[in-house]
PyMOL Python script that loads the backbone (N, CA, C, O; Angstrom):
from pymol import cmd

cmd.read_pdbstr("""\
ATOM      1  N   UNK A   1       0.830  -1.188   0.000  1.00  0.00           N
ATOM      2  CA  UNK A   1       0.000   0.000   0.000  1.00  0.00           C
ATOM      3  C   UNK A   1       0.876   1.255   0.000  1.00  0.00           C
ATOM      4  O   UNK A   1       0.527   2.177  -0.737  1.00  0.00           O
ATOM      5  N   UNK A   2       2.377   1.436   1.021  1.00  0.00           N
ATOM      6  CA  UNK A   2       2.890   2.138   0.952  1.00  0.00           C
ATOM      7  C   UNK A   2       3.273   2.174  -0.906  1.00  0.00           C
ATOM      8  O   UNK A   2       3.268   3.349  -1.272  1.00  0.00           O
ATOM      9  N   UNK A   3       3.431   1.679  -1.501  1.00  0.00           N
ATOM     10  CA  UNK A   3       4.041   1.714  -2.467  1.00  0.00           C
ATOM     11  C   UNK A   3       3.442   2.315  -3.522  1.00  0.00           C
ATOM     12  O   UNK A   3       4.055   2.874  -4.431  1.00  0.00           O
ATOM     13  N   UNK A   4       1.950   2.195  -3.411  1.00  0.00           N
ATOM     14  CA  UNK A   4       0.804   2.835  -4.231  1.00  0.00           C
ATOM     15  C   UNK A   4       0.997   4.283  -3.573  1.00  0.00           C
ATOM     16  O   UNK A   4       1.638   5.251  -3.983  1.00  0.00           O
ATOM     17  N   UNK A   5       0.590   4.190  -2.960  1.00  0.00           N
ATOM     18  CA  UNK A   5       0.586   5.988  -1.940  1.00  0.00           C
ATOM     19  C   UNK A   5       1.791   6.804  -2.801  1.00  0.00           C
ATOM     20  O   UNK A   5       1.433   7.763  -3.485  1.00  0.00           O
ATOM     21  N   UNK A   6       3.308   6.401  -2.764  1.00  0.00           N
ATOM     22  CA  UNK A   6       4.207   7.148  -3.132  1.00  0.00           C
ATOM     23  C   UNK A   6       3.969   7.399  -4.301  1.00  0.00           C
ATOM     24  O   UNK A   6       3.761   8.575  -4.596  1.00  0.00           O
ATOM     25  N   UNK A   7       3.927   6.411  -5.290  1.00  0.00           N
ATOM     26  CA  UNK A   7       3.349   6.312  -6.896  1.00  0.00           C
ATOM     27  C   UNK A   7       2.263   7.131  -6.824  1.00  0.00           C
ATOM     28  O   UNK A   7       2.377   7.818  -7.838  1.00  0.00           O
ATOM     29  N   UNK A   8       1.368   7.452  -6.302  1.00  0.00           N
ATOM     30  CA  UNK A   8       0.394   8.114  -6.155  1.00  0.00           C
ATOM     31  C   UNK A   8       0.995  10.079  -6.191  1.00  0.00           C
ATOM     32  O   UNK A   8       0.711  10.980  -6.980  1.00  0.00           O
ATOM     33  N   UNK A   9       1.764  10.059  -5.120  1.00  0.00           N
ATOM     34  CA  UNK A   9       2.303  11.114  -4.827  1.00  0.00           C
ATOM     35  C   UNK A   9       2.808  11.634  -5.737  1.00  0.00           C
ATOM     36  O   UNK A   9       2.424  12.724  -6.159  1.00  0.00           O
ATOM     37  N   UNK A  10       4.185  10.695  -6.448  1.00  0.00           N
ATOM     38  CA  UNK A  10       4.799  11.297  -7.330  1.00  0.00           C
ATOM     39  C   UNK A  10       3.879  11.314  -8.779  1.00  0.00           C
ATOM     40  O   UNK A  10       3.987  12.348  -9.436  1.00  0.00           O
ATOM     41  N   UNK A  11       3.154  10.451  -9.218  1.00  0.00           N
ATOM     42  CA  UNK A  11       2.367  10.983 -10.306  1.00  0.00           C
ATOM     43  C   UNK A  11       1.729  12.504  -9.722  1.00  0.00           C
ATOM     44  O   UNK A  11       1.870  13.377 -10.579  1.00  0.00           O
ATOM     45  N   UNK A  12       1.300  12.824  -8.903  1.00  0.00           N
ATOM     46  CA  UNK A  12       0.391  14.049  -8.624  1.00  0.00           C
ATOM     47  C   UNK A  12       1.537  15.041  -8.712  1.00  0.00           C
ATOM     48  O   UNK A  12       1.281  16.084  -9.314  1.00  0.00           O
ATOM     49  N   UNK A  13       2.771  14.890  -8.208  1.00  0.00           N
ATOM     50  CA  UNK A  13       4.076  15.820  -8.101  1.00  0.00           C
ATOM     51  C   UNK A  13       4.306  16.116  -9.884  1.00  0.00           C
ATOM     52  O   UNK A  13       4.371  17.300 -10.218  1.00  0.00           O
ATOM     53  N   UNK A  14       4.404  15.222 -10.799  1.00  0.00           N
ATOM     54  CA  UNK A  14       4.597  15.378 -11.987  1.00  0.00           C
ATOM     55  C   UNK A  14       3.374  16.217 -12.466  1.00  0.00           C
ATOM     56  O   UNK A  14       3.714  17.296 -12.950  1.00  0.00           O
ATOM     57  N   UNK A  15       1.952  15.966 -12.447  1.00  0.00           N
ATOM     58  CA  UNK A  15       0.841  16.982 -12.827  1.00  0.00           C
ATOM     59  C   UNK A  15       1.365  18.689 -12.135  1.00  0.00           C
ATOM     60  O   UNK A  15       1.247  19.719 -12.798  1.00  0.00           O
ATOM     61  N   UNK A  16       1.849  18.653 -10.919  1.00  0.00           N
ATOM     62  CA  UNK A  16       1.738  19.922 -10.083  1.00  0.00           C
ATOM     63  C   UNK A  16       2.941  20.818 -11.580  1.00  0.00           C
ATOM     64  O   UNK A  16       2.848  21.889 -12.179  1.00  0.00           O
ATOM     65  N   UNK A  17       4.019  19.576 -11.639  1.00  0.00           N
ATOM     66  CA  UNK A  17       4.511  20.546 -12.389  1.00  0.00           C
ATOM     67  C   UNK A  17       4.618  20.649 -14.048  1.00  0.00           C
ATOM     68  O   UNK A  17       5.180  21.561 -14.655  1.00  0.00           O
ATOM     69  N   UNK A  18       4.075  19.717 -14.525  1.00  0.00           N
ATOM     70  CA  UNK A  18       3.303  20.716 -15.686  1.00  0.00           C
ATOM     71  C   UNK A  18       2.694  21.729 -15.364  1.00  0.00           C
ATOM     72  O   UNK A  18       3.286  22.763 -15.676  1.00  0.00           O
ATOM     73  N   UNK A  19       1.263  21.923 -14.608  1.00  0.00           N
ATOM     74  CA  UNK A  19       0.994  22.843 -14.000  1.00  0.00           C
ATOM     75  C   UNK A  19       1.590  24.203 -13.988  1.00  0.00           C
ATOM     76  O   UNK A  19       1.015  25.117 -14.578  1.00  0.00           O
ATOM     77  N   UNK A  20       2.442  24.349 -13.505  1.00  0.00           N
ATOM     78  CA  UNK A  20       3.100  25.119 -12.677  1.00  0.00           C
ATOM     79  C   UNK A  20       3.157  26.222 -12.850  1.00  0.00           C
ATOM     80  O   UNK A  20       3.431  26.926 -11.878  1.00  0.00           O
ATOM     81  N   UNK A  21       2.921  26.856 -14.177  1.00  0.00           N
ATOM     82  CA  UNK A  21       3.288  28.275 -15.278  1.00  0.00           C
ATOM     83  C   UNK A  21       1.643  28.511 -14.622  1.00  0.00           C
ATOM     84  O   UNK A  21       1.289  29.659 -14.352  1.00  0.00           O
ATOM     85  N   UNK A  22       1.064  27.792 -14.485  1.00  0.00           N
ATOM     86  CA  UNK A  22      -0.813  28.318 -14.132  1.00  0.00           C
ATOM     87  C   UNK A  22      -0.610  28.248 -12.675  1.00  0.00           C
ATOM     88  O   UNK A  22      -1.363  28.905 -11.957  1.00  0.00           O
ATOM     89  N   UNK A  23      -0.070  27.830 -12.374  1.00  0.00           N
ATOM     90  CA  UNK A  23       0.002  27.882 -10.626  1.00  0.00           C
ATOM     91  C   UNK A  23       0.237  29.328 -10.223  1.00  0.00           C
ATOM     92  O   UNK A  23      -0.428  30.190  -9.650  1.00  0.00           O
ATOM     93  N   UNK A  24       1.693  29.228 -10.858  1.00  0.00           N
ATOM     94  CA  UNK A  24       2.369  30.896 -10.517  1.00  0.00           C
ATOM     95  C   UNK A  24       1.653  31.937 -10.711  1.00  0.00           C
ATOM     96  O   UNK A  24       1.760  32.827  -9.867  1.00  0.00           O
ATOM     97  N   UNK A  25       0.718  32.149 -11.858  1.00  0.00           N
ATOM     98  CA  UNK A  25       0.107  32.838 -12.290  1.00  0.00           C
ATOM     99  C   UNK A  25      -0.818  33.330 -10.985  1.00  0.00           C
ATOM    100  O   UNK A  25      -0.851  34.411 -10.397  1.00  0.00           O
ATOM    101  N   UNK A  26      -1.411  32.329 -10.819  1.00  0.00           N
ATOM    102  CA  UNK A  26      -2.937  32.240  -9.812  1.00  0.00           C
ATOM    103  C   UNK A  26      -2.079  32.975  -8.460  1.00  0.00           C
ATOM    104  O   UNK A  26      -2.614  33.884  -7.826  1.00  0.00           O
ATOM    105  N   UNK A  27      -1.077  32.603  -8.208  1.00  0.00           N
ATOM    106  CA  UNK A  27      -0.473  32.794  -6.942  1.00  0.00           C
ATOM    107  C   UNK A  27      -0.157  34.524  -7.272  1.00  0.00           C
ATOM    108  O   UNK A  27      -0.129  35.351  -6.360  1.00  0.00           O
ATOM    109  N   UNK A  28       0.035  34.831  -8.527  1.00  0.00           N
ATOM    110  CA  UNK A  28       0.667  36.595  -8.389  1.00  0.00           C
ATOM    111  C   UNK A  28      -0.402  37.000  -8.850  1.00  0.00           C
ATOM    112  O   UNK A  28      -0.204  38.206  -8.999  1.00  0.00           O
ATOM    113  N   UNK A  29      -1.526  36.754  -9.210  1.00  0.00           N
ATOM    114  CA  UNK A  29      -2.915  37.595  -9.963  1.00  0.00           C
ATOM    115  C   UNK A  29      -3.418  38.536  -8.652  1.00  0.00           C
ATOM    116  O   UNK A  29      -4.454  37.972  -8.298  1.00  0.00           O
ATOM    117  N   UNK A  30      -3.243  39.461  -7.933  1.00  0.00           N
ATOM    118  CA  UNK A  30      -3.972  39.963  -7.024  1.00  0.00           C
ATOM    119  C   UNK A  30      -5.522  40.081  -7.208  1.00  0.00           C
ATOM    120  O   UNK A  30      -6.069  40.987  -6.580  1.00  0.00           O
ATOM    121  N   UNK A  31      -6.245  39.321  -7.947  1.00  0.00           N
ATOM    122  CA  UNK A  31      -7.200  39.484  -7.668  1.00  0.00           C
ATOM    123  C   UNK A  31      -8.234  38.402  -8.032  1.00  0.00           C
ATOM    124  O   UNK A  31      -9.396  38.589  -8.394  1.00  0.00           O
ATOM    125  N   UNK A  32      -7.364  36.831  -7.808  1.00  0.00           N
ATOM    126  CA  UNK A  32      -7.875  36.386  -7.658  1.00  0.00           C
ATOM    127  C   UNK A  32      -8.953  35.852  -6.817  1.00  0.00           C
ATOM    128  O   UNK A  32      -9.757  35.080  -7.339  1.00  0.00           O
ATOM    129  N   UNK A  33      -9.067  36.166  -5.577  1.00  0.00           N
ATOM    130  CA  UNK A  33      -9.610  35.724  -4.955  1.00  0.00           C
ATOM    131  C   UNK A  33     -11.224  36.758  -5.076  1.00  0.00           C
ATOM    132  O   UNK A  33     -12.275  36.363  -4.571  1.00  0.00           O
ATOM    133  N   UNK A  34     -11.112  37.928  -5.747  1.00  0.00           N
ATOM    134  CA  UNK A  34     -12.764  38.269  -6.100  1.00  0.00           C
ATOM    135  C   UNK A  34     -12.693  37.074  -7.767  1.00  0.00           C
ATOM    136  O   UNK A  34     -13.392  37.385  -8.731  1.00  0.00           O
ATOM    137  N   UNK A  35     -12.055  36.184  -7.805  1.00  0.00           N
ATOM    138  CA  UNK A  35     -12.813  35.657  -9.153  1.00  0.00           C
ATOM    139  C   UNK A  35     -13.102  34.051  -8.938  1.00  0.00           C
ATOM    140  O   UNK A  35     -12.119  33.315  -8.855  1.00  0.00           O
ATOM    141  N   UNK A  36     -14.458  33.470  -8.844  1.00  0.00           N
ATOM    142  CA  UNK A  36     -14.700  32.515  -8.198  1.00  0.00           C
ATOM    143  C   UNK A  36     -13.732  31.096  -8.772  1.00  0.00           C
ATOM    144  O   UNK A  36     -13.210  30.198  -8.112  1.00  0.00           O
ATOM    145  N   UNK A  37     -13.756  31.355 -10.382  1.00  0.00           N
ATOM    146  CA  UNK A  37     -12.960  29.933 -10.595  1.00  0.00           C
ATOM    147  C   UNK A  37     -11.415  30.278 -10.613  1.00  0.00           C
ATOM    148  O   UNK A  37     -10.589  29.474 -11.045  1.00  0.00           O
ATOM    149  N   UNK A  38     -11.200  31.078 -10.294  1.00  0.00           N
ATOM    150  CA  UNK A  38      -9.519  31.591 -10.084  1.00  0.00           C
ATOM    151  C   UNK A  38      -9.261  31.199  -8.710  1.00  0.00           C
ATOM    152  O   UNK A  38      -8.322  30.418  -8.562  1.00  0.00           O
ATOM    153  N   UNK A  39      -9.802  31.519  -7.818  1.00  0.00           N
ATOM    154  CA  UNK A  39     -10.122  30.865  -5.944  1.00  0.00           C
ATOM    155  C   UNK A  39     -10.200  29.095  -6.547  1.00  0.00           C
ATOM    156  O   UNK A  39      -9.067  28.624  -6.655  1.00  0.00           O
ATOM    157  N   UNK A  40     -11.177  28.246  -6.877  1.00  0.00           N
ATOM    158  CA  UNK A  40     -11.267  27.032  -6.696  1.00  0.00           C
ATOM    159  C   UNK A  40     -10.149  26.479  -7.326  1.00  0.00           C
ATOM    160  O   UNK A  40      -9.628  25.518  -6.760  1.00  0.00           O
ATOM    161  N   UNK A  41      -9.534  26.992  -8.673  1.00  0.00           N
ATOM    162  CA  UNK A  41      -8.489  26.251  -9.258  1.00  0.00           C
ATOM    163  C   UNK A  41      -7.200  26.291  -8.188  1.00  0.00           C
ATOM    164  O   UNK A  41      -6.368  25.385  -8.197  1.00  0.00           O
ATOM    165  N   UNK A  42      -7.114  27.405  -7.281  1.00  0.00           N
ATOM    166  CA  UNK A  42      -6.206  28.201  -6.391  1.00  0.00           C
ATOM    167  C   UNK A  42      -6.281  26.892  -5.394  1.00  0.00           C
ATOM    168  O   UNK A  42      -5.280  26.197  -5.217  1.00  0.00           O
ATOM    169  N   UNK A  43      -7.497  26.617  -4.777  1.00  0.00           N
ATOM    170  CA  UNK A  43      -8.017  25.813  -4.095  1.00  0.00           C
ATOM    171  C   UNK A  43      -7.314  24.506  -4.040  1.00  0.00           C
ATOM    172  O   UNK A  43      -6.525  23.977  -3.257  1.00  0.00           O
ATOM    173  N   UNK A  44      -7.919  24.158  -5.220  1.00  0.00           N
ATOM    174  CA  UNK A  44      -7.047  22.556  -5.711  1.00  0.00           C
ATOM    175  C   UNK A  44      -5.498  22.653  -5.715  1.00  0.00           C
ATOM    176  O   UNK A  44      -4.819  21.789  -5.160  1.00  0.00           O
ATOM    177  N   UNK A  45      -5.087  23.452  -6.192  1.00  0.00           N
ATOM    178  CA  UNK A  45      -3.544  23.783  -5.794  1.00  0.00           C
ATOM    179  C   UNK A  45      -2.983  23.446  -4.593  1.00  0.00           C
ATOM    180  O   UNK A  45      -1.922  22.835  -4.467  1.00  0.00           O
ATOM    181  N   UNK A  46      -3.895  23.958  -3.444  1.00  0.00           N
ATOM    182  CA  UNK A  46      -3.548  24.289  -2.051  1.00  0.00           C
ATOM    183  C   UNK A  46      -3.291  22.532  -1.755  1.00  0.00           C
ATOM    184  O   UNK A  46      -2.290  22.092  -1.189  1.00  0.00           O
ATOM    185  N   UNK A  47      -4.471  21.660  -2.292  1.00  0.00           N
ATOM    186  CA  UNK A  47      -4.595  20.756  -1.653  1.00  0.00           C
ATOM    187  C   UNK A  47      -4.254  19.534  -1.826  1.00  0.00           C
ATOM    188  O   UNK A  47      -4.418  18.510  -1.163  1.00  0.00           O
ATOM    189  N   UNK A  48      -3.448  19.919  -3.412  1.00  0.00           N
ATOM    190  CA  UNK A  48      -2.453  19.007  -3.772  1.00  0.00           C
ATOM    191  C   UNK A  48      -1.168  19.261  -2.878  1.00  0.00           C
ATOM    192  O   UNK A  48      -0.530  18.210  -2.812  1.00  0.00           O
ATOM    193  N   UNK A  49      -0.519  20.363  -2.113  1.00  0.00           N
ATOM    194  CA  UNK A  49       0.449  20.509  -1.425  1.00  0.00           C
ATOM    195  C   UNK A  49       0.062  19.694  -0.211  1.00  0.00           C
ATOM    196  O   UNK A  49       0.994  19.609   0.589  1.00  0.00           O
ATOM    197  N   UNK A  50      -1.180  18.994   0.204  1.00  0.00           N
ATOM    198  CA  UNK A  50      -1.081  18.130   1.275  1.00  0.00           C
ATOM    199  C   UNK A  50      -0.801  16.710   0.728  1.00  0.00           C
ATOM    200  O   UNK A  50      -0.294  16.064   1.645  1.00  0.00           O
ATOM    201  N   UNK A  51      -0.942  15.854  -0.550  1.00  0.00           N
ATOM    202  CA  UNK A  51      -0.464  15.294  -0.515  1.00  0.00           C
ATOM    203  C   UNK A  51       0.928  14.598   0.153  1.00  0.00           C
ATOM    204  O   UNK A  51       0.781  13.510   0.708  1.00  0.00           O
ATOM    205  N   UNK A  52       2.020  15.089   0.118  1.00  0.00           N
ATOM    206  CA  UNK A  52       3.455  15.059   0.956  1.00  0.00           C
ATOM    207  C   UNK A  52       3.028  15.050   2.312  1.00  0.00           C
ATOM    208  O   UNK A  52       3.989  14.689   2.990  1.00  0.00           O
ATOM    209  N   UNK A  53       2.215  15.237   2.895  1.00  0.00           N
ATOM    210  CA  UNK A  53       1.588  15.139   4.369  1.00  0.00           C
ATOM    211  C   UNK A  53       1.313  13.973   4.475  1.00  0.00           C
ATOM    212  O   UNK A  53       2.089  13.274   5.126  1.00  0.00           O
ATOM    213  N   UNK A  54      -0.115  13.247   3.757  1.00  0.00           N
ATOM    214  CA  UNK A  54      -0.988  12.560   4.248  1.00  0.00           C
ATOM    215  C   UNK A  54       0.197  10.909   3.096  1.00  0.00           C
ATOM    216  O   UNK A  54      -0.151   9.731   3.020  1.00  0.00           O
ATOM    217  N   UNK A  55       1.234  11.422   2.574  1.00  0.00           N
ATOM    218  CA  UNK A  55       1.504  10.394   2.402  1.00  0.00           C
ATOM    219  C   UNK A  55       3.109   9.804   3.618  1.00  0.00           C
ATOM    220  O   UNK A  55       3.506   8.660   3.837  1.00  0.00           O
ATOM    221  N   UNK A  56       3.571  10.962   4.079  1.00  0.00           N
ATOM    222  CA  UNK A  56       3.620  10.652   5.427  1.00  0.00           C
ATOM    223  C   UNK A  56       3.270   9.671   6.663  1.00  0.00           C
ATOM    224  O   UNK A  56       3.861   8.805   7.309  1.00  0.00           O
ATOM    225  N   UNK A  57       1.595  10.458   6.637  1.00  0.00           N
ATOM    226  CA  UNK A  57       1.280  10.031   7.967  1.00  0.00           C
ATOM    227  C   UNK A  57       0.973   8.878   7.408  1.00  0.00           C
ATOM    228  O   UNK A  57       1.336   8.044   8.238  1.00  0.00           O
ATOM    229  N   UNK A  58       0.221   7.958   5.894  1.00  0.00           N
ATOM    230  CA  UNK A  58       0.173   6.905   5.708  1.00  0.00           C
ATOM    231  C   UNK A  58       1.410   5.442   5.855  1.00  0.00           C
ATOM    232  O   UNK A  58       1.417   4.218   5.990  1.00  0.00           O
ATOM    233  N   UNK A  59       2.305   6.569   5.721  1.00  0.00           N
ATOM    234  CA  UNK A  59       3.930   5.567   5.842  1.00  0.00           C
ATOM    235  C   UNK A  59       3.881   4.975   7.629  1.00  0.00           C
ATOM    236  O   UNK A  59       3.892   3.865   8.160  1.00  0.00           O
ATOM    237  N   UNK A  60       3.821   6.489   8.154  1.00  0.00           N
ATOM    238  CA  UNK A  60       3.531   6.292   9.667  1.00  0.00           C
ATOM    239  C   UNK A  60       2.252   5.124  10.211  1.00  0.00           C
ATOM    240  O   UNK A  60       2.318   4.421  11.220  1.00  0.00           O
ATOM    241  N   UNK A  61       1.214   5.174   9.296  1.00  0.00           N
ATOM    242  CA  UNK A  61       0.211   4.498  10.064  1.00  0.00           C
ATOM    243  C   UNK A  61       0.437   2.869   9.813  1.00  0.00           C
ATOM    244  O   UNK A  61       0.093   2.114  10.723  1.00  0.00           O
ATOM    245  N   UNK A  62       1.117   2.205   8.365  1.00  0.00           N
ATOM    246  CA  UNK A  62       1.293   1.283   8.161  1.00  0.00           C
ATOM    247  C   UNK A  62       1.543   0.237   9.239  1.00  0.00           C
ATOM    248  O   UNK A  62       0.624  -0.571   9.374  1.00  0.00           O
ATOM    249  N   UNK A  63       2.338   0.125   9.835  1.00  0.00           N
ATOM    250  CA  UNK A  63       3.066  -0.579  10.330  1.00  0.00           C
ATOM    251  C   UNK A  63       1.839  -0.944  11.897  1.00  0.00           C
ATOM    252  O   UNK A  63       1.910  -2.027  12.479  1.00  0.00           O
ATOM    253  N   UNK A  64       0.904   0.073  12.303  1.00  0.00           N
ATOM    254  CA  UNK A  64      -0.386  -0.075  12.878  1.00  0.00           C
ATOM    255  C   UNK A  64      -1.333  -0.846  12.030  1.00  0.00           C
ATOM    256  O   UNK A  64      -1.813  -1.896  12.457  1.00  0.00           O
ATOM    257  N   UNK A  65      -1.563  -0.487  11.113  1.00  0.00           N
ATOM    258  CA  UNK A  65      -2.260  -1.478  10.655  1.00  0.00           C
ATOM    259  C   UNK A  65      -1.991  -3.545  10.597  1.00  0.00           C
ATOM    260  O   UNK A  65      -2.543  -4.625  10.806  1.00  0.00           O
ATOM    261  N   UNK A  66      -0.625  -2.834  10.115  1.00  0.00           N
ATOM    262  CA  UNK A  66      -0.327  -4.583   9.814  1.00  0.00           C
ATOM    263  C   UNK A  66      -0.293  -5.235  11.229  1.00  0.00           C
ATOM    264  O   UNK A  66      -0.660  -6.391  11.439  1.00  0.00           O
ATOM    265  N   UNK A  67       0.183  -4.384  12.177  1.00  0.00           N
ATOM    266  CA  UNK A  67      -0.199  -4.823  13.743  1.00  0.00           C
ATOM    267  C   UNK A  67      -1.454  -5.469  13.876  1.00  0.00           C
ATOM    268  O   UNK A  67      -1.360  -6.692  13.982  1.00  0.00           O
ATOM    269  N   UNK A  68      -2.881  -4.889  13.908  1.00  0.00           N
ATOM    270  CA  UNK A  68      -4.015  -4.917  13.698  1.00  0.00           C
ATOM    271  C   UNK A  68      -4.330  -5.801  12.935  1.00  0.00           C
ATOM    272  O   UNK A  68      -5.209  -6.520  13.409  1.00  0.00           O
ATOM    273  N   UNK A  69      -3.935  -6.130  11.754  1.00  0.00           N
ATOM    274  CA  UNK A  69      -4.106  -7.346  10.914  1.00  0.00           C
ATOM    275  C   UNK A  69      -3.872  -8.545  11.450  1.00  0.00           C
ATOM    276  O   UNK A  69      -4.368  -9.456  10.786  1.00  0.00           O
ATOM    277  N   UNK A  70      -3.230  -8.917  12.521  1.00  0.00           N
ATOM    278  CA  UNK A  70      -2.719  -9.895  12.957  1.00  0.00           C
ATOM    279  C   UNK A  70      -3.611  -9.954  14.498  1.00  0.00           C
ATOM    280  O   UNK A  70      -3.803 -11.070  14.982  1.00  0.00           O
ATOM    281  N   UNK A  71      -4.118  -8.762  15.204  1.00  0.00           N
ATOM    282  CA  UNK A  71      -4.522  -8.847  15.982  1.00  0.00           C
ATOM    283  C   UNK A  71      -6.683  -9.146  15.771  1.00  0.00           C
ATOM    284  O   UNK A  71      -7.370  -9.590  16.690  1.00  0.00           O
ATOM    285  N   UNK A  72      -7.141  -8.824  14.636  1.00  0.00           N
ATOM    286  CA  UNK A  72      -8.680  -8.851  14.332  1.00  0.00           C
ATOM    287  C   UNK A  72      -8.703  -9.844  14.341  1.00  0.00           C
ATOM    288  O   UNK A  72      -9.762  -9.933  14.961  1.00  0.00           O
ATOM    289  N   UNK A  73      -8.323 -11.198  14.113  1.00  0.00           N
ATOM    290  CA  UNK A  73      -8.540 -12.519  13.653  1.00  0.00           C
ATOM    291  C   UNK A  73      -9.188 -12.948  15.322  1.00  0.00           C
ATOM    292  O   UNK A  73     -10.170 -13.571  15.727  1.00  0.00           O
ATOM    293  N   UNK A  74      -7.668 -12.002  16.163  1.00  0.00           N
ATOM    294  CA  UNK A  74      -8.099 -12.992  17.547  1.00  0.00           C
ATOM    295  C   UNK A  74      -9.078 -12.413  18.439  1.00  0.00           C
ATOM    296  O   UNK A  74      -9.620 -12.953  19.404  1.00  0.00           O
ATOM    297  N   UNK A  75      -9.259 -11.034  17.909  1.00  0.00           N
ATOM    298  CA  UNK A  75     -10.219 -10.485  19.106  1.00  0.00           C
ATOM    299  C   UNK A  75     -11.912 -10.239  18.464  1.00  0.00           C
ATOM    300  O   UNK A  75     -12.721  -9.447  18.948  1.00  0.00           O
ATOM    301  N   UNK A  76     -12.144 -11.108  17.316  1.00  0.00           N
ATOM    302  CA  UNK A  76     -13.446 -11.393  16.662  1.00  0.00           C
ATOM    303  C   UNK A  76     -14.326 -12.170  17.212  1.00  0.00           C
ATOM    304  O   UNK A  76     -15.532 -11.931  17.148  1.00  0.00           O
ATOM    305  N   UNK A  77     -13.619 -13.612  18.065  1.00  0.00           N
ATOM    306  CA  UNK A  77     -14.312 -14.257  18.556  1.00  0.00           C
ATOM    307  C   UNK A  77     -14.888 -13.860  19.963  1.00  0.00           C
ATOM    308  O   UNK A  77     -15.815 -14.451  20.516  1.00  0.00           O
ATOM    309  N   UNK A  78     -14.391 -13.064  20.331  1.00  0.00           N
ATOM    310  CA  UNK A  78     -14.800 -12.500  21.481  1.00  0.00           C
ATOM    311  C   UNK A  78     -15.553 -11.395  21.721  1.00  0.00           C
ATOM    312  O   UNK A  78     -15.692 -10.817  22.799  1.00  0.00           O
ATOM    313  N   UNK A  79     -16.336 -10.959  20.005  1.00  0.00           N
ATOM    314  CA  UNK A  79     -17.525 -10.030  20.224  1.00  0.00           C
ATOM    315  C   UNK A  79     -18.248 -10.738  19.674  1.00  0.00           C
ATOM    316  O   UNK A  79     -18.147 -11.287  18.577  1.00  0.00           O
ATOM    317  N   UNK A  80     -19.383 -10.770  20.769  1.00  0.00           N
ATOM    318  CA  UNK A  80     -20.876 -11.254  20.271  1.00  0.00           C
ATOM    319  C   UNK A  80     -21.406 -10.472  18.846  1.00  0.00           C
ATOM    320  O   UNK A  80     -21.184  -9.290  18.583  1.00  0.00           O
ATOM    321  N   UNK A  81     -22.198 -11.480  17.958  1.00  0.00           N
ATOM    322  CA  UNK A  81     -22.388 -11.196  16.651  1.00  0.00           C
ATOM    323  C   UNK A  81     -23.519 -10.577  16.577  1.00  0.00           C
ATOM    324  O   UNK A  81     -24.471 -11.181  17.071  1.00  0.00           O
ATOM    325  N   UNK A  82     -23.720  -9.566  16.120  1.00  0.00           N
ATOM    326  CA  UNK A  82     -25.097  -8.666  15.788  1.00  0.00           C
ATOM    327  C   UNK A  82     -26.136  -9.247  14.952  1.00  0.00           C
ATOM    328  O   UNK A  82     -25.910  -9.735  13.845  1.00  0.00           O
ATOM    329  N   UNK A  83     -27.071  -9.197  15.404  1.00  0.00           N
ATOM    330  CA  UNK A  83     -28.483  -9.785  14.634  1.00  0.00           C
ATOM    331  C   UNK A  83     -28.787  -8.689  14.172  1.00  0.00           C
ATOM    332  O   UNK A  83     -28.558  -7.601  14.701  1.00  0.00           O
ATOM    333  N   UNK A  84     -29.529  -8.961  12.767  1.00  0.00           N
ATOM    334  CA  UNK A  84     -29.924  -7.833  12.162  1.00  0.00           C
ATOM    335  C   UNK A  84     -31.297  -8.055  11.904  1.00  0.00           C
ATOM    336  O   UNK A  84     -31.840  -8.966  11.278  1.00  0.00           O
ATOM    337  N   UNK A  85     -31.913  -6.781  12.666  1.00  0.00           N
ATOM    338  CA  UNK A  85     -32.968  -6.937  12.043  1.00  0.00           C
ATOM    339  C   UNK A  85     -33.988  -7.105  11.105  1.00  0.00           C
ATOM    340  O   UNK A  85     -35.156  -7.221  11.476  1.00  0.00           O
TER     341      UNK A  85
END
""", "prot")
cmd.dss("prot")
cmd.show_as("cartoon", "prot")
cmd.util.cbc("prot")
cmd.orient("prot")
């Protein structure tokens, strides 16, 4: 999974910079932000820079999970099973 995530990352890192000549732009236009699709494209920008974050904290969470993977098997039998109505 880590391995998708990074591939993930760096394909999005390669779009940011094609991009980039429209990025700059948006970033020096003073007035974008009275122009609504100049703000949302601005937007998406912003929130491709969290990528490098959340692929981080995914590196970080791995190793919890695979913990957990090993631990659901044993603590299943010990919750009573829900009837559905």
């Amino acid at each position: 999974m880590t391995v998708d995530v990074a591939e993930l990352r760096d394909n999005i890192s390669n779009f940011d910079d094609f991009l980039r000549p429209l990025r700059n732009y948006l970033y020096w236009e003073p007035h974008c932000y009275d122009i609504p699709v100049c703000w949302s494209i601005r937007s998406v920008f912003d929130t491709l820079d969290g990528v490098d974050t959340m692929t981080d904290d995914i590196e970080l969470l791995i190793p919890d999970l695979e913990h957990l993977d090993t631990l659901l098997p044993e603590w299943s039998p010990c919750c009573p099973r829900r009837s559905r109505p």
